[in-house]
N, C-alpha and C positions, 0 to 999 in steps of 0.2 A: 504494500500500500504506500502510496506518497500523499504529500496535502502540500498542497500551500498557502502560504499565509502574507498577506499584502498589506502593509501598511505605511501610507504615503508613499515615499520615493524606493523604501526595502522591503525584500523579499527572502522569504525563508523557505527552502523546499526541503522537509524531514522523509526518509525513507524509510519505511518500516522493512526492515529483514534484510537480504543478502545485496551487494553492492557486484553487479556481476554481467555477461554480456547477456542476460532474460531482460534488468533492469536499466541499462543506457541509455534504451529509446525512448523508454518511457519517462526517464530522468531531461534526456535529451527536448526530449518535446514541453515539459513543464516549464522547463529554463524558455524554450523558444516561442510559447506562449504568453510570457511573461508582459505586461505595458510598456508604453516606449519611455514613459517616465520613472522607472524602475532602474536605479542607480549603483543597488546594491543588493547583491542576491549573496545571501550565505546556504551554502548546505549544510544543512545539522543531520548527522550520521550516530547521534547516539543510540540511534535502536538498531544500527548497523554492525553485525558482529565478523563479517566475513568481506570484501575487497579483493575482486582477483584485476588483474591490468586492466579491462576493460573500465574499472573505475577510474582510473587515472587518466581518462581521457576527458572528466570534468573539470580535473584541474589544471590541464595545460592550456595557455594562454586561448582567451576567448577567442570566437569565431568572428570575423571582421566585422558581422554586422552588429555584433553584441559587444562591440568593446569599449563602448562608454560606461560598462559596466564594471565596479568592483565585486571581484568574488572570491569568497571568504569560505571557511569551512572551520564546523565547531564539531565537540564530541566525539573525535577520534574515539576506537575501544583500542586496543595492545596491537590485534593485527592489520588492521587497515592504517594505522601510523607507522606500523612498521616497514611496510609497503611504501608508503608514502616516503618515509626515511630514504629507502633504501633509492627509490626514484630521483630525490629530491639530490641525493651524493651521486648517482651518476649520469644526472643531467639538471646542475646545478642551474643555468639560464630558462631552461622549460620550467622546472618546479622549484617557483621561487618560494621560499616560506616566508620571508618576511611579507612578500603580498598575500602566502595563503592565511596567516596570523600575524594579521597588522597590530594586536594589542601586546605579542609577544619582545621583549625589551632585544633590539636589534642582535646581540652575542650569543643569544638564547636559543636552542631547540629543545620541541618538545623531545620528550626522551616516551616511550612506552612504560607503563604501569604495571 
């Protein structure tokens, strides 16, 4: 299941269950639905226990026509940060973390729990 959640210019899209190549398009099309005054889309992944690569292709820089948008990601669980980790060291300019956790203090990575 996904929802989202629109208030003023941000946007919150939470996914219930597996983050995987069943769920992209339909992650894909909610992002793509989104209003054009929609500035700020976080994905909140806390119900999210699993992330195979096909998740990682919401984090890599937006699609041309979507890049006035900031996009953020909360709720990491142990394995889809670890994932993300591992993307983020070997292909440090695609998975930037200081844009995927802009409140994270600039020397900082999350580390897994």
């Amino acid at each position: 299941m996904i929802t989202t959640t629109i208030v003023g210019t941000s946007a919150r899209i939470t996914l219930y269950g597996d983050l995987d190549f069943d769920t992209l398009a339909p992650l894909r099309a909610a992002a793509d639905t989104l209003p054009a005054e929609v500035t700020d889309l976080q994905w909140d992944l806390r119900h999210t226990s699993f992330m195979d690569v096909a998740g990682l292709h919401l984090f890599a820089p937006a699609l041309p026509d979507a890049s006035h948008r900031r996009t953020t990601v909360t709720g990491l669980g142990r394995q889809p940060l670890r994932l993300l980790l591992l993307a983020a060291d070997t292909h440090p300019a695609t998975f930037e973390l200081g844009r995927l956790f802009p409140d994270a203090p600039p020397d900082s990575r999350p580390t897994p729990s």
